[in-house]
C-alpha positions in Angstrom: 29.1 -70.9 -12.8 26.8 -70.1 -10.2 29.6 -69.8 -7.5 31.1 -67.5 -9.9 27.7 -65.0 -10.4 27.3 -65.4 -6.1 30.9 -64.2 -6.3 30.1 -61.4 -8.9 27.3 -60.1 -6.9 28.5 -60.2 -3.4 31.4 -57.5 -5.1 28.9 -55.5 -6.6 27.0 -55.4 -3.3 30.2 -53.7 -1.4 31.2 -51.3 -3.7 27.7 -50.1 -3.5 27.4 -49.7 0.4 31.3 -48.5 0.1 30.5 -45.5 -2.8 27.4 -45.1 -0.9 29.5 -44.2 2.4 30.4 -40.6 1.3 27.2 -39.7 -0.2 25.8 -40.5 3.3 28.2 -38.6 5.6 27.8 -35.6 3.2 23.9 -35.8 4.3 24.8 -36.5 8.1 27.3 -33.1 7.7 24.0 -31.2 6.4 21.9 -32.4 8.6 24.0 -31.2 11.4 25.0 -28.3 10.0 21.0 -27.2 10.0 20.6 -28.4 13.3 24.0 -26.3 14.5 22.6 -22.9 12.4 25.0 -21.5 9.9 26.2 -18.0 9.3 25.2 -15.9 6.4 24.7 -12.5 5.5 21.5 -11.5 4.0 19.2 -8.3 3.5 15.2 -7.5 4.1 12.5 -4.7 4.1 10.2 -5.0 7.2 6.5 -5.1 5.6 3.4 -3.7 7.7 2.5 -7.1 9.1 6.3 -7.1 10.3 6.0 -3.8 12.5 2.7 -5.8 13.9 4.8 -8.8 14.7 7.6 -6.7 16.0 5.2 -4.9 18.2 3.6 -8.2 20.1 7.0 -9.0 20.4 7.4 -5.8 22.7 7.1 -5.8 26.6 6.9 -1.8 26.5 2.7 -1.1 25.7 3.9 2.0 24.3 6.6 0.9 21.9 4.0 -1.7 20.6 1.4 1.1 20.4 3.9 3.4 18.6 5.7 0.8 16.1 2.4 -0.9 15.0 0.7 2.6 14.7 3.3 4.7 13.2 4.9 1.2 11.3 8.4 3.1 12.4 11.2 3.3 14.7 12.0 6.4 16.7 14.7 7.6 19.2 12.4 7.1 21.9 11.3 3.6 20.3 14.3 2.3 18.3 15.2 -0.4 15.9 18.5 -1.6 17.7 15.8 -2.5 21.1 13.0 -3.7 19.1 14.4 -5.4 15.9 16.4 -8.0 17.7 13.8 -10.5 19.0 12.3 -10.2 15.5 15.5 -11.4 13.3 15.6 -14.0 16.0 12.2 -15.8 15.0 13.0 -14.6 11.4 16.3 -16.5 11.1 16.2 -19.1 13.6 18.8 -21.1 11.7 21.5 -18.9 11.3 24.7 -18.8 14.0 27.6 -16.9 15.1 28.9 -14.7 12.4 25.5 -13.9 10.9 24.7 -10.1 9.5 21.6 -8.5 8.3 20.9 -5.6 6.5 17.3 -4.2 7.2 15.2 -1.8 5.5 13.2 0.3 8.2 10.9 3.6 8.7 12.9 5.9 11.4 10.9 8.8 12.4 13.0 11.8 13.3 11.6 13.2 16.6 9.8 17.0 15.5 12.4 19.9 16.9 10.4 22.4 19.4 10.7 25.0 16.6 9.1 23.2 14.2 6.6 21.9 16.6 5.1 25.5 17.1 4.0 25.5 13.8 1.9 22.5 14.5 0.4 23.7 17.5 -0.2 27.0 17.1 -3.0 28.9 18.2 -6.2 29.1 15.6 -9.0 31.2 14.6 -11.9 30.1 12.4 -13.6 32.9 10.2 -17.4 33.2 11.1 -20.5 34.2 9.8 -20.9 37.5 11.8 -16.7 38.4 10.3 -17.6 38.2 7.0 -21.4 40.3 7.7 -19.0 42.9 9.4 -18.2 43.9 5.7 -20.4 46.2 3.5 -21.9 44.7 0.6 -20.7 41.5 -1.0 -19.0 39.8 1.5 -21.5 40.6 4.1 -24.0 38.1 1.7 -21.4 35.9 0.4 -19.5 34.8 2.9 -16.7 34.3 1.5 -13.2 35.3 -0.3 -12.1 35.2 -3.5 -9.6 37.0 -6.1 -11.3 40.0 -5.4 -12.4 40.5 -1.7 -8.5 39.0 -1.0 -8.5 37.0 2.4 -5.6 39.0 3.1 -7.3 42.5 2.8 -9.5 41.6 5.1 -8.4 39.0 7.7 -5.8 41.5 9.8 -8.8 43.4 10.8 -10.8 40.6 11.8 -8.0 39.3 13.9 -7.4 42.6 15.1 -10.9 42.9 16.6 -11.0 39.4 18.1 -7.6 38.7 19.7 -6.8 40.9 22.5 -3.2 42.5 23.7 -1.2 40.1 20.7 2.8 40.0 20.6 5.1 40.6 18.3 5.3 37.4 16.3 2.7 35.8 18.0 1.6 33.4 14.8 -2.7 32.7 13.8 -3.4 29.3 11.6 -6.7 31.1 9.9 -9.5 29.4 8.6 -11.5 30.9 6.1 -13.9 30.3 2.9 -12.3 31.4 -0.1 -13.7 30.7 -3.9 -11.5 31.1 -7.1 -14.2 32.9 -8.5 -15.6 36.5 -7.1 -18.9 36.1 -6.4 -22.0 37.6 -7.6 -25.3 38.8 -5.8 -28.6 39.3 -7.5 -29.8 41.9 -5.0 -33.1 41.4 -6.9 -33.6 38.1 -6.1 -34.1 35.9 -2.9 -31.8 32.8 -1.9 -33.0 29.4 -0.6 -33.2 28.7 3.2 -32.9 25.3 4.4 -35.8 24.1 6.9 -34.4 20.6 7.6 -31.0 19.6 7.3 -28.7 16.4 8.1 -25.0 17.0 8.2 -23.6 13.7 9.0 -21.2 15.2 11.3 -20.2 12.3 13.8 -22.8 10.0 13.1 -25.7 9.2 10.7 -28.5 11.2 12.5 -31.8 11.3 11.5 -30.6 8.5 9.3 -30.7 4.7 10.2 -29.1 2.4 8.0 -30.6 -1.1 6.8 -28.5 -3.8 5.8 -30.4 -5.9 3.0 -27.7 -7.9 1.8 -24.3 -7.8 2.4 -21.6 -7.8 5.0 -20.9 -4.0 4.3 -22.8 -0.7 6.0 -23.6 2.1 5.6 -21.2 4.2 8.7 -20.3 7.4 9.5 -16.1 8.6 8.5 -14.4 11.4 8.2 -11.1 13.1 6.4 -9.9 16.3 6.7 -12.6 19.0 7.6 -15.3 16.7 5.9 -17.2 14.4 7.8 -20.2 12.3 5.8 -22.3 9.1 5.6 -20.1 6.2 4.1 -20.9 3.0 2.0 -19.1 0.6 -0.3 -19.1 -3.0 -1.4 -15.4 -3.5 -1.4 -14.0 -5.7 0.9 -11.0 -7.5 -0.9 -12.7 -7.2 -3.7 -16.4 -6.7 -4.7 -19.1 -7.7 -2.8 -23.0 -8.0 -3.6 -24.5 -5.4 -1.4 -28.1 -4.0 -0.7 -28.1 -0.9 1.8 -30.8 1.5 2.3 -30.1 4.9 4.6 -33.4 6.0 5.5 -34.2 9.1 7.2 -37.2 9.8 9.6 -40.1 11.3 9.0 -40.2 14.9 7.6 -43.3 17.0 7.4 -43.5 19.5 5.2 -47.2 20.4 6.5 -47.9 24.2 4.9 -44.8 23.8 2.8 -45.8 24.3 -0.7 -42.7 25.8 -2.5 -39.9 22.9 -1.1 -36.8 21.6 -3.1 -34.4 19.3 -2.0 -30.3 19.1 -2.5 -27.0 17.0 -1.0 -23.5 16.5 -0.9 -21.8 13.4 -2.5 -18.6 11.9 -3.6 -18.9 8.7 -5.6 -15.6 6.7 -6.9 -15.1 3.8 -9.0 -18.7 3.7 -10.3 -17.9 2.6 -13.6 -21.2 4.7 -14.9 -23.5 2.6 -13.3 -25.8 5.3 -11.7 -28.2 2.9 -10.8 -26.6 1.5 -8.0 -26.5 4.5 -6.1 -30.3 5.9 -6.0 -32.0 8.2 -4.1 -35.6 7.9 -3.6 -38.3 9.3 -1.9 -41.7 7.7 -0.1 -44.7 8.9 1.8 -46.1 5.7 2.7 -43.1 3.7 4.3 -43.6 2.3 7.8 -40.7 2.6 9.5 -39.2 -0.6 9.7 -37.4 -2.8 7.3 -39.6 -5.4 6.3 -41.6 -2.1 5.5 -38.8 -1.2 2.8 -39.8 -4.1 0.2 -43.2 -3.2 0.2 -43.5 0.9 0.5 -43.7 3.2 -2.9 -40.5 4.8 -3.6 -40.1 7.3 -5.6 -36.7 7.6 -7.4 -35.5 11.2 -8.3 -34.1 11.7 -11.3 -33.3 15.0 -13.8 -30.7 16.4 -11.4 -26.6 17.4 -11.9 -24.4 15.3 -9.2 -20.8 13.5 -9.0 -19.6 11.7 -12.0 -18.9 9.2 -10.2 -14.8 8.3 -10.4 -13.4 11.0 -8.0 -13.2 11.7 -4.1 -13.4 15.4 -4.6 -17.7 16.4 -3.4 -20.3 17.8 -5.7 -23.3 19.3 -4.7 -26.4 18.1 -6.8 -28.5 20.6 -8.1 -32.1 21.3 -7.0 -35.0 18.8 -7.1 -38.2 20.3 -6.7 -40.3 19.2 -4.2 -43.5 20.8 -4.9 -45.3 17.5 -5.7 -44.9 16.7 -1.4 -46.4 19.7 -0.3 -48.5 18.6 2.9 -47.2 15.3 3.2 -44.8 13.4 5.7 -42.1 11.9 3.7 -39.0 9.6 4.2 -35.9 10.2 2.0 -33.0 7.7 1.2 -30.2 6.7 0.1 -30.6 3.1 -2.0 -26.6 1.8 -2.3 -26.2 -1.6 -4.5 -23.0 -3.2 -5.5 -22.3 -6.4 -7.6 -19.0 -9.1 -7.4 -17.7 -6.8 -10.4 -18.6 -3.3 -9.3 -18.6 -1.8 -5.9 -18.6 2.1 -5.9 -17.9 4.1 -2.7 -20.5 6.8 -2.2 -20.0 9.6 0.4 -23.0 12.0 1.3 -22.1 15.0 2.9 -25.2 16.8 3.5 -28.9 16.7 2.5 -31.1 19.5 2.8 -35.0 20.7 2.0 -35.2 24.4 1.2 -37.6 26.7 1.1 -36.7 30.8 -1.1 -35.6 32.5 2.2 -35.4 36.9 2.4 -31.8 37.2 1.3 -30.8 37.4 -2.0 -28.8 34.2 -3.9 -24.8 34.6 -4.5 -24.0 33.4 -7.8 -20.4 31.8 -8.4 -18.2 28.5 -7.3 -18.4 27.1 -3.8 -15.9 28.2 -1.6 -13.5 25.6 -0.4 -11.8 25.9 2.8 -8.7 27.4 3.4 -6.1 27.3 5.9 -3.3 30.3 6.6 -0.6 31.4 8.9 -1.2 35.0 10.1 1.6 36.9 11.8 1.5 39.9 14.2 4.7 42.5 13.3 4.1 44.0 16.6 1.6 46.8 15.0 -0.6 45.0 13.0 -1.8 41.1 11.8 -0.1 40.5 7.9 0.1 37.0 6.4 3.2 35.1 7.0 4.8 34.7 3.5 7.4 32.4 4.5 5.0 29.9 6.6 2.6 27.7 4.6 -0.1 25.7 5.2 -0.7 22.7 2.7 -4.7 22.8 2.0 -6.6 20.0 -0.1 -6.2 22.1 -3.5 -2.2 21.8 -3.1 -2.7 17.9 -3.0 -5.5 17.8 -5.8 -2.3 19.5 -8.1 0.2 16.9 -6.9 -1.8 13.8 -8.3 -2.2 10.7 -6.1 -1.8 12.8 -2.5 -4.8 14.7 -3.8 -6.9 11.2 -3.1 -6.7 11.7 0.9 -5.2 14.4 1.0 -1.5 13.7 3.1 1.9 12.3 1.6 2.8 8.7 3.1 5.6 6.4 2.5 3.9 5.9 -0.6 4.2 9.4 -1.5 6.9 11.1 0.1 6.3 14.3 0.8 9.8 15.2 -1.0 8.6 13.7 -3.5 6.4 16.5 -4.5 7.4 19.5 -2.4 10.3 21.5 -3.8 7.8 21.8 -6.9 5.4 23.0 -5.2 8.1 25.3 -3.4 9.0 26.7 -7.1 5.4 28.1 -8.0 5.2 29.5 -4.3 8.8 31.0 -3.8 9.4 32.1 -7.9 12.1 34.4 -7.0 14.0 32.4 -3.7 17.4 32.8 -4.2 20.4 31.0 -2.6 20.1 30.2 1.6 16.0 31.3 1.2 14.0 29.1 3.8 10.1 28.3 4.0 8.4 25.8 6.6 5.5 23.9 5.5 3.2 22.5 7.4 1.4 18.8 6.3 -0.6 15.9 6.7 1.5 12.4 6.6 0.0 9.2 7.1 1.0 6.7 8.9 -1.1 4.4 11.0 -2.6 7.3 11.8 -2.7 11.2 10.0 -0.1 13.7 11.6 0.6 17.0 11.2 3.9 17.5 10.6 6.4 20.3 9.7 9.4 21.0 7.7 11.9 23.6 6.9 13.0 23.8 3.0 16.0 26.0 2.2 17.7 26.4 -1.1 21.2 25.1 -1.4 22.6 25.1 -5.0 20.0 26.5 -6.7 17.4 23.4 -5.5 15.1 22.6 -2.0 16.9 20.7 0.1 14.3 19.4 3.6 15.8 20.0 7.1 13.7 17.0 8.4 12.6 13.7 6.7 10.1 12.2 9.6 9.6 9.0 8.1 12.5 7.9 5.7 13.7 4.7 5.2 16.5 3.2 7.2 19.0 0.7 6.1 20.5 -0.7 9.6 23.3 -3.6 10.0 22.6 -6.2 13.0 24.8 -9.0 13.8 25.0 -12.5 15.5 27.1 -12.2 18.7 27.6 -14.2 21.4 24.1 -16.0 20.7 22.3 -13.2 20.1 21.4 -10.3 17.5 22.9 -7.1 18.4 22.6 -3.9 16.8 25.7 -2.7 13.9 25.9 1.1 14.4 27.6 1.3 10.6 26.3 4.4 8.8 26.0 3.0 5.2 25.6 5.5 2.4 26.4 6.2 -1.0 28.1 9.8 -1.6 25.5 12.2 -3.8 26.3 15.6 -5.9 25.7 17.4 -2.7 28.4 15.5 -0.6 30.9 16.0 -3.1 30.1 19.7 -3.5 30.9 19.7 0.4 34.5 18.4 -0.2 35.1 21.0 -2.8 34.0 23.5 0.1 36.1 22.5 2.2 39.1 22.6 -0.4 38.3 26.1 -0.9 38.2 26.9 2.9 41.0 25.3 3.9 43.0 24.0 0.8 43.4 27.2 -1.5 40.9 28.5 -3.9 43.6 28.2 -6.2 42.2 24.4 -6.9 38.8 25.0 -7.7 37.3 25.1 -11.4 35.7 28.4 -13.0 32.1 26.8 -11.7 33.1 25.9 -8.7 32.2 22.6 -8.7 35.4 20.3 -9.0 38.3 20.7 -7.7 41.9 19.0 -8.4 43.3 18.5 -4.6 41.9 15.2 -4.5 39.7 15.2 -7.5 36.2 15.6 -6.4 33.6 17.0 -8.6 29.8 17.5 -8.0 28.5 17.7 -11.5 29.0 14.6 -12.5 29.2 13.5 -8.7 32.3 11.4 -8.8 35.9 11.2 -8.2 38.7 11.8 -11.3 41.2 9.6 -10.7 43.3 10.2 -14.0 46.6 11.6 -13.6 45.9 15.3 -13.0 43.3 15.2 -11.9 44.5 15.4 -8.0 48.1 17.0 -6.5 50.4 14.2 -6.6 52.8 16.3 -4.9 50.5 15.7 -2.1 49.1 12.1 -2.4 51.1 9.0 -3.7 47.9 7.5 -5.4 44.3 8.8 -6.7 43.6 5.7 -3.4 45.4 8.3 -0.7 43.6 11.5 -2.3 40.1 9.9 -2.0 40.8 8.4 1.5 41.5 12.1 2.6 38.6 13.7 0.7 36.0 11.3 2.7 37.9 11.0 5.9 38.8 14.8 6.3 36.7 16.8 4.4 33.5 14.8 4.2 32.8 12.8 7.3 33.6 15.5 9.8 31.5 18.0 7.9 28.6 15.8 7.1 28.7 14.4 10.6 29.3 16.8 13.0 27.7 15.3 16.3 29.4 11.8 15.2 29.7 9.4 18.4 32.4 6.8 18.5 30.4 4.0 20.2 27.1 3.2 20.5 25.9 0.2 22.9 29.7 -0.3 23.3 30.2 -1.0 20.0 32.1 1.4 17.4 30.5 3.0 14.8 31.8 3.0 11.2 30.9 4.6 7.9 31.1 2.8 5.0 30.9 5.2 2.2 30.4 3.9 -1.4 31.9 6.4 -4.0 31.6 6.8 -8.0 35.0 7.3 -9.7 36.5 7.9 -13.8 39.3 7.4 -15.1 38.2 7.1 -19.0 35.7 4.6 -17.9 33.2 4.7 -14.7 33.8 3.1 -11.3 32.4 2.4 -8.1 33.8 1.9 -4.5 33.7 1.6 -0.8 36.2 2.7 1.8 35.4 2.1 5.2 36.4 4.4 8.5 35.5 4.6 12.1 35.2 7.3 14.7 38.0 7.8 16.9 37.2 11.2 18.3 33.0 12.2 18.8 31.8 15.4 17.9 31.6 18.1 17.9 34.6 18.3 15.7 34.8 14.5 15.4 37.9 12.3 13.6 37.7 9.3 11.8 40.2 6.5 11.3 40.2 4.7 8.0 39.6 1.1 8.0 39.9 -0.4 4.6 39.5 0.2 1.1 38.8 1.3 -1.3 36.6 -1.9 -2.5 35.1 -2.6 -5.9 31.2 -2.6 -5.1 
């Protein structure tokens, strides 16, 4: 018996390590596999951190500078140099074969036309242009409904820029106030004997940090500059800050009040944490802070406290400080679960001056384009300039006022467009000139015209880029394919081109289908029923559709088409919507054989089901 159970067990014992042999290799083939690389396709978005990485992977200081800036390629700067070295410590793994789709901001390079309009010459309205005026304006300072900027401004430019020429073109800068202003003639305005602007730094101010890793700094956006503090630092922070100012003496001052600027945001109503007080007895210093008498003021109109846009408080009389030295500040206190920002934009002590008040809303500032005609300065009707009122009626652009890739700018300009151009018909064109962030705020410019009844943009600066690279000869090299999917407005070209060069005779009563090859651009597809195309002309709906996109389309949409670029050859792959009683969707894939202008293209394969 026991031989018999040895027996037993030894045979049990080789077929394990003999089933175990395959197992086993299979890991070994794995194993070396990973070590070897493997191909693979795949597809990725580059994040901000990745345009960092990428640019302390560049040995140009300037490409670094620009990609980690601008988080974007350019021609000067572009993806196929810089994206390489990157996919290479991204997929370290992957081998001959390998292909990539990624997802990149390309910034189109601004054409000289369009870069006059960003770099024009300026003019700021002053003080002594409005006082030129008789009556209103000469106290107001400002425009509004009914003292028109535009009634006004031609004259001013007129007497302040010498020997202009014809379409020479003015960005003006001017006050303006939805609401005509009122003077009480009778009365006598305020004059302000000490005032603190905040413009560039913090000046008579000093800021004390209490608690807290956050400060109290000076910042800036737009035309505004101000004092700055909040507690949120990925995510709320406790926070004591004090911004003191020095001493003022209002010695013979009897009849004093007191005012500022401020923009406060995610408050949550607690008013408390954003005091200002007053004290005559403070010594200076910060241990002096704990132990001085501060007043806190109180009674007075200011920001409600969930917005960016500035309010200016209203008066706080001053009267009980007549004759003393006193220090004013701004007391900013933030919890783990509530930390405001709070912006102060100017404080001010004022005493009734000898010119009378202007009742009304504060002006905002405005910014125009002015043309001269060759006699005379008139406002340029089809050059616009956005201001911070256009973003505030857009939404979430009105927060910093400039688009991003957050918030495209095409996004949110053809409406805009609408209430300004009401009556642009067919081919009408405006340039608009705005801020984009990225990195850093630009000015940029665009050209809108209408084509088929809707804005279509000239330029998209920043728009997103899908690319192809690919593994070769052990390393990644850039896929010049142009990849897109055909819209309303590509079809609409190839029943254009029908027309032109085909015969009107196949184009619908709307003009937007026609049955050569069966392209329509109201529902933006191909009709591949019987019928639908000439089949006297093309065996199959497949022919019809290969000449639509290879004839018509490509050449037209493409027109400075290259055939190579770093020595490899370009191809389109162009994905397509068809019907033929039930919806479809293809590729068909072609490559340039002749470079613009007038450029051919050779189809490849296709089409293939998507």
């Amino acid at each position: 018996m026991d031989k018999m159970k040895k027996a037993i067990y030894l045979l049990m014992a080789l077929l394990l390590v003999l089933a175990s042999c395959e197992p086993l290799q299979e890991i070994y083939d794995e194993l070396e596999d990973d070590y070897k690389g493997h191909a693979s396709e795949f597809k990725y978005t580059l994040t901000s951190d990745d345009y960092a990485a990428i640019a302390d992977l560049a040995t140009n200081g300037d490409a670094a500078d620009f990609i980690e800036d601008y988080e974007a390629f350019s021609d000067e700067y572009p993806a196929a140099d810089y994206l390489p070295p990157f996919i290479a410590e991204m997929y370290p793994a992957l081998s001959e074969g390998s292909a990539g789709l990624i997802t990149y901001n390309y910034n189109g390079e601004m054409p000289e036309d369009l870069a006059a309009f960003t770099d024009t010459d300026t003019y700021t309205v002053a003080d002594d242009d409005y006082e030129s005026f008789d009556g209103i304006l000469q106290v107001a300072r400002y425009f509004s409904p009914g003292y028109a900027p535009e009634a006004y401004i031609p004259d001013i430019l007129a007497a302040n820029i010498d020997s202009p020429s014809e379409d020479d073109l003015v960005l003006v800068t001017y006050e303006y106030s939805t609401m005509d202003p009122k003077v009480d003639f009778g009365g006598i305005a305020d004059v302000a004997i000490w005032q603190e602007t905040f413009n560039g730094t913090l000046g008579v101010f000093t800021a004390f940090d209490i608690t807290g890793a956050q400060s109290w700094t000076n910042d800036d956006y737009g035309d505004d500059e101000y004092a700055k503090m909040s507690g949120y630092a990925s995510g709320a922070q406790e926070n004591e800050d004090w911004l003191i100012s020095d001493a003022i003496d209002l010695t013979g001052i009897s009849d004093a009040s007191f005012r500022f600027r401020e923009a406060i945001n995610y408050l949550g109503g607690m008013f408390e944490q954003v005091a200002v007080l007053v004290s005559t007895d403070w010594d200076g210093t910060e241990a002096g802070i704990s132990t001085a008498t501060w007043d806190e003021l109180s009674g007075f109109s200011r920001s409600a406290g969930n917005s960016w846009a500035f309010v200016e408080s209203s008066k706080i009389d001053f009267s009980g400080y007549a004759n003393e030295t006193i220090h004013i500040a701004f007391k900013y206190t933030s919890t783990d679960s509530n930390a405001a920002t709070w912006e102060v934009d100017r404080a001010e002590i004022l005493v009734p001056g000898d010119e009378p008040p202007v009742i009304g809303l504060d002006p905002e500032t405005y910014k125009t384009f002015y043309m001269f005609d060759g006699s005379e300065w008139m406002k340029a009707s089809n050059y616009y300039y956005l201001n911070s009122v256009d973003y505030d009626a857009m939404g979430d652009p009105g927060r910093y006022d400039n688009f991003s890739s957050s918030d495209a700018p095409q996004d949110y300009l053809p409406a805009l467009l609408d209430k300004l151009y009401p009556l642009a018909g067919e081919g009408f064109e405006a340039v608009l000139v705005y801020k984009y962030y990225a990195g850093t705020t630009l000015t940029l410019a665009d050209r809108y015209t209408v084509e088929n009844g809707g804005w279509v943009s000239t330029y998209n600066y920043f728009m997103p880029v899908e690319s192809q690279f690919l593994f070769s000869s052990g390393n990644w090299v850039f896929d010049p394919t142009v990849i897109f999917t055909m819209t309303a407005d590509d079809y609409q070209i190839i029943v254009d081109y029908v027309e032109s060069n085909i015969g009107a005779s196949y184009i619908d009563t709307y003009g937007t289908f026609e049955d050569y090859s069966g392209a329509g651009s109201y529902y933006a597809n191909f009709d591949i029923r019987s019928g639908s195309f000439d089949d006297t002309v093309f065996d199959s709906w497949e022919d019809a559709v290969e000449w639509a996109i290879g004839v018509a389309l490509l050449p037209t949409k493409f027109p400075d088409a290259v055939t190579q670029v770093s020595g490899i050859d370009v191809h389109y792959r162009v994905s397509f919507a068809t019907y033929s009683g039930s919806d479809g969707s293809y590729y068909m894939e072609f490559k340039c054989s002749k470079a613009g202008p007038n450029p051919e293209f050779t189809f490849v394969e296709g089409p293939t089901a998507n």
